[in-house]
C-alpha positions in Angstrom: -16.9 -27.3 47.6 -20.5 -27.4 47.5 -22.2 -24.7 50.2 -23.9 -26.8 52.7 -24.9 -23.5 55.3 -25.1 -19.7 54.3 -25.1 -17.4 57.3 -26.1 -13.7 56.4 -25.7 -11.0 58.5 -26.7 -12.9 61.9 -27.2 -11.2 65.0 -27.7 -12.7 68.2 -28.9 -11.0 71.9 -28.6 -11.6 75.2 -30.1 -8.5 77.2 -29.0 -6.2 74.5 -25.5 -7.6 74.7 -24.2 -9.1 71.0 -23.6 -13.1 71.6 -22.7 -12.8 67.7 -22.3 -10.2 65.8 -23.2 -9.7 62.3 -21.7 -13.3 61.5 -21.8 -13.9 57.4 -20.1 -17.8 57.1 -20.5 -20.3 54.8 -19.8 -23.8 56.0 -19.1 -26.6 53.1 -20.8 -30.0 52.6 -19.1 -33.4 53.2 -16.1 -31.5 55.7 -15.4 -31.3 59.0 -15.6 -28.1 60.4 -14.0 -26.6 63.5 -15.6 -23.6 65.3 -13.0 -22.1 68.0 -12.0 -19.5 69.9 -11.8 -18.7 73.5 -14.2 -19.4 75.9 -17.7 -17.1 75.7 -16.6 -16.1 72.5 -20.3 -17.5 70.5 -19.5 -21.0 69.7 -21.8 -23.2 71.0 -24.6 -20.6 69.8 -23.2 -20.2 66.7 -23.4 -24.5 66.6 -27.6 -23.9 67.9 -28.3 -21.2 65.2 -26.6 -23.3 62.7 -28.5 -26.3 63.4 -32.3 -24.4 63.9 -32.4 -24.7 67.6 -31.4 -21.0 68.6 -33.5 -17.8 66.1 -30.8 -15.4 65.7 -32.5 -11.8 66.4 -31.2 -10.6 62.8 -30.5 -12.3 60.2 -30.9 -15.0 57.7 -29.8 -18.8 57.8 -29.4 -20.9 54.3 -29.4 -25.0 54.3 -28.7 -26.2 50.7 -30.2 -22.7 49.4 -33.5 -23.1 51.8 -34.1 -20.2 54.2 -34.2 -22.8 57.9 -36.4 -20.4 59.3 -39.2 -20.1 56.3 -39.7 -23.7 55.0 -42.3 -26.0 55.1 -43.5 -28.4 58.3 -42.3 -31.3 55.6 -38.8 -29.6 55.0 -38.2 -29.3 57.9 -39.0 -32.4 59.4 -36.7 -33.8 56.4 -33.6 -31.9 58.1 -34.5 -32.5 61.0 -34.1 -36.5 59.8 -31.0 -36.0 58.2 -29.2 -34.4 61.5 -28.3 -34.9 64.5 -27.1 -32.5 67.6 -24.5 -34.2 70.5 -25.2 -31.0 73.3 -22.3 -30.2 75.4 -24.2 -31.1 78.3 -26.2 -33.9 77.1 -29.4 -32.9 77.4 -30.9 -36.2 78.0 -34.4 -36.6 79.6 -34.1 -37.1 83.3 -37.4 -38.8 83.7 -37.1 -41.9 81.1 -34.2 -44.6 80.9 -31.2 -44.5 78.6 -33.2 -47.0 76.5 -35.8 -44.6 76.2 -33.5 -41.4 75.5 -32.1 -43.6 72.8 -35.3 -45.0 70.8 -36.9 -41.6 71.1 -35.3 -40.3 67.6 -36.1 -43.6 66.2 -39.6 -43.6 66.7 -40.5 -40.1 65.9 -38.0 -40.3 62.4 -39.1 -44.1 62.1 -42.2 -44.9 62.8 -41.9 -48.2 60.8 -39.1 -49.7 62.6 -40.3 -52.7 64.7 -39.8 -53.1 68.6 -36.8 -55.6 67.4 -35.4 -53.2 64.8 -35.4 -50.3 68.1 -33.8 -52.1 70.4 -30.8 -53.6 67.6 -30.1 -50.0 66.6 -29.9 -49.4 70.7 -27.9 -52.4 71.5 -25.7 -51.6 68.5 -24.5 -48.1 69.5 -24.5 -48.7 73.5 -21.9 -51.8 72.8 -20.1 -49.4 70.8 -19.4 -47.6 73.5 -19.5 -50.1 76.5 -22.9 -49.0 78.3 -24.6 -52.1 77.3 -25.5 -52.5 81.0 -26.7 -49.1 81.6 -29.7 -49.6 79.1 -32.2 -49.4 81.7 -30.8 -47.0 84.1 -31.7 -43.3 84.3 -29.5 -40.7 83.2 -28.8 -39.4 87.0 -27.6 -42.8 87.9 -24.9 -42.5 85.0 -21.2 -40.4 85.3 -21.2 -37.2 83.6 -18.8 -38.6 80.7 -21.6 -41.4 80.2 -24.3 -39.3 80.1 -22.3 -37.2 77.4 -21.2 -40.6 75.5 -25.1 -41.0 75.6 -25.8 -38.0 74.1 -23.2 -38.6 71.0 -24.8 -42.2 70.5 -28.4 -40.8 70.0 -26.7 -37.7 68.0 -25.9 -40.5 65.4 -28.5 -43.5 66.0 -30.4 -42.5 62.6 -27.5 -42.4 60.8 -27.2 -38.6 60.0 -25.7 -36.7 57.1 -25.1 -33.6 59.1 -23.9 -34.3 62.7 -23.1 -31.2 64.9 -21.2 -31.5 68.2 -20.7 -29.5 71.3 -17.3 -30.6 72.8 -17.5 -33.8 72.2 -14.7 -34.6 74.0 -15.1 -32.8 77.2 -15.6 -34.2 80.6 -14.8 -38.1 79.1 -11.7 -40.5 80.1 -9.3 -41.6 77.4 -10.6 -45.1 76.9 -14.0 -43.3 75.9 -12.1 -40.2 74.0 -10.5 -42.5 71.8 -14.0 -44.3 71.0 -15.9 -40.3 70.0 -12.7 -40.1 68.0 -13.0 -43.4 66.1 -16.8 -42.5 66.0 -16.2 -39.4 64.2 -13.5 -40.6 61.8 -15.7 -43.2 60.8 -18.5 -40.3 60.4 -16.0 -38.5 58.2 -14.8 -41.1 56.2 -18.6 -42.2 54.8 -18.6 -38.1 54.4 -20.9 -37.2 56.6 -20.7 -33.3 57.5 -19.4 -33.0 60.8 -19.9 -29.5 62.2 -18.1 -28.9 65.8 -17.1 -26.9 68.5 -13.9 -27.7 70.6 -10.6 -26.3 71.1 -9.0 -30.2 71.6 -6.0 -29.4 69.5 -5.9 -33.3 68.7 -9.3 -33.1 67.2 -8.3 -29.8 65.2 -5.0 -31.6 64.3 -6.5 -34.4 62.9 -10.2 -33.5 62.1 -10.6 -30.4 60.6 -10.9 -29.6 57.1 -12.5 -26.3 57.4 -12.1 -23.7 60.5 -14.0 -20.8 62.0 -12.8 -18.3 64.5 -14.7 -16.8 67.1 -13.6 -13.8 69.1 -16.2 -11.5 71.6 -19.0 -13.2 68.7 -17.2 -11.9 65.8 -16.1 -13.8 63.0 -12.0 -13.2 62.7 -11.4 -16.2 59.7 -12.7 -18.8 57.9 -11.4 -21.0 55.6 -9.7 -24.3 55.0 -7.9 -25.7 58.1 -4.3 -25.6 56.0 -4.9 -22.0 54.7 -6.5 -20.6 58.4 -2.8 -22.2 60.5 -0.4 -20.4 57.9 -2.1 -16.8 58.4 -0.3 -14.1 59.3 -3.1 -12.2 61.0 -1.8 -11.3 64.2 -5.5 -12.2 66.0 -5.8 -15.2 63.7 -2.6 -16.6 65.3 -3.2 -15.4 68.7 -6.1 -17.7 68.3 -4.0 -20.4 67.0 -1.2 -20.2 69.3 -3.8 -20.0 72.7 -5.7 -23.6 71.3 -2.3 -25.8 70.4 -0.3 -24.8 72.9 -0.9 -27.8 75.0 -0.9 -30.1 71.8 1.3 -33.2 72.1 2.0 -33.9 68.3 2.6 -31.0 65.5 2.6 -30.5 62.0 5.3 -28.2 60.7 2.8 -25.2 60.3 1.5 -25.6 64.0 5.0 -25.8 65.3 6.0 -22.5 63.4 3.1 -20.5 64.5 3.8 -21.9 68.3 7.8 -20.8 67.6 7.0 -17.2 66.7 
């Protein structure tokens, strides 16, 4: 599999206590891949640093053989076009309307779409996910699922290669879970890279291709998904066990590492 990001010997702070600790991880193109572990173990950093929001202290990110942190304004404006980030808690801007929060990335990646073209691309995604009529409502005037359904839509509204997620399915009905899942199998099967947290065992179940554990910001495996379940590392299976124990459908592997 071709090597989408090369992690070297990162280190991350947070008053001198290690929120990742010398992680060295490669992540593969055209998969999706799962980052877990239990809570506060580095994930959703891990996600920021892997993306170029978060500077690890130490340390030395690759995308596609490019050091993140040491190219040009032009490269990186180029990944930053090709990519898009779903935050776990939205992070939409309070002060302009969901239309706004939407056409932003299109504008700044786009500049030659017309008014029309914007607001199709808008329309498109919010019918996709039934907010059609929240277009010109605020963020605060939306449910915190919505707002997070909001998030995911402008995560994908330029049509990304890489898409990175932050619990994507977190604080979001069924109805609406069942639409980020169609989303992202859809995203998967035109091979985009999906890069995730979450530790929905459906997701894992039926998602993942290539997984990373997390424990107190270490890295304890990585690998492909059907490789990682049928180890007999005694923390990779604590791991394994903790994250599908409330899973409602099994594969034969899952249901043997839940049985021992």
């Amino acid at each position: 599999m071709e090597t989408l990001f090369e992690l070297k010997n990162i280190f991350l702070y947070s008053n001198d206590f290690p929120i990742l600790n010398n992680i060295s991880l490669s992540i593969p193109a055209a998969c999706s891949t799962v980052i877990t572990g239990h809570s506060g173990c580095g994930k959703s950093t891990l996600l920021k640093v892997l993306a170029g929001i978060m500077l690890p202290d130490a340390g030395e990110v690759f995308y596609l053989n490019s050091n993140l942190h040491t190219m040009s304004e032009k490269q990186t404006h180029e990944f930053k076009k090709i990519n898009g980030f779903a935050f776990q808690d939205s992070a939409l801007w309070a002060n302009k309307n969901i239309f706004e929060n939407l056409s932003l990335p299109l504008h700044f990646h786009f500049p030659e779409l017309s008014k029309q073209e914007i607001l199709s691309k808008v329309q498109k995604v919010l019918t996709f996910v039934n907010l059609m009529d929240s277009m010109y409502l605020r963020p605060a005037e939306l449910s915190i699922g919505e707002r997070k359904l909001v998030s995911m839509m402008r995560a994908v509204i330029c049509d990304p290669t890489i898409v990175f997620m932050d619990d994507p399915t977190t604080t979001i009905d069924q109805e609406m879970r069942k639409k980020i899942l169609t989303l992202m199998k859809n995203l998967k099967h035109n091979r985009a890279s999906l890069v995730m947290v979450t530790n929905d065992p459906e997701i894992i179940a039926s998602m993942c291709d290539y997984l990373v554990l997390l424990k107190q910001g270490m890295l304890i495996a990585a690998g492909p998904f059907e490789e990682i379940k049928k180890s007999q590392n005694e923390e990779v299976r604590a791991i394994l066990s903790s994250v599908f124990e409330n899973a409602n459908t099994f594969d034969q592997d899952i249901l043997d590492l839940l049985n021992q």
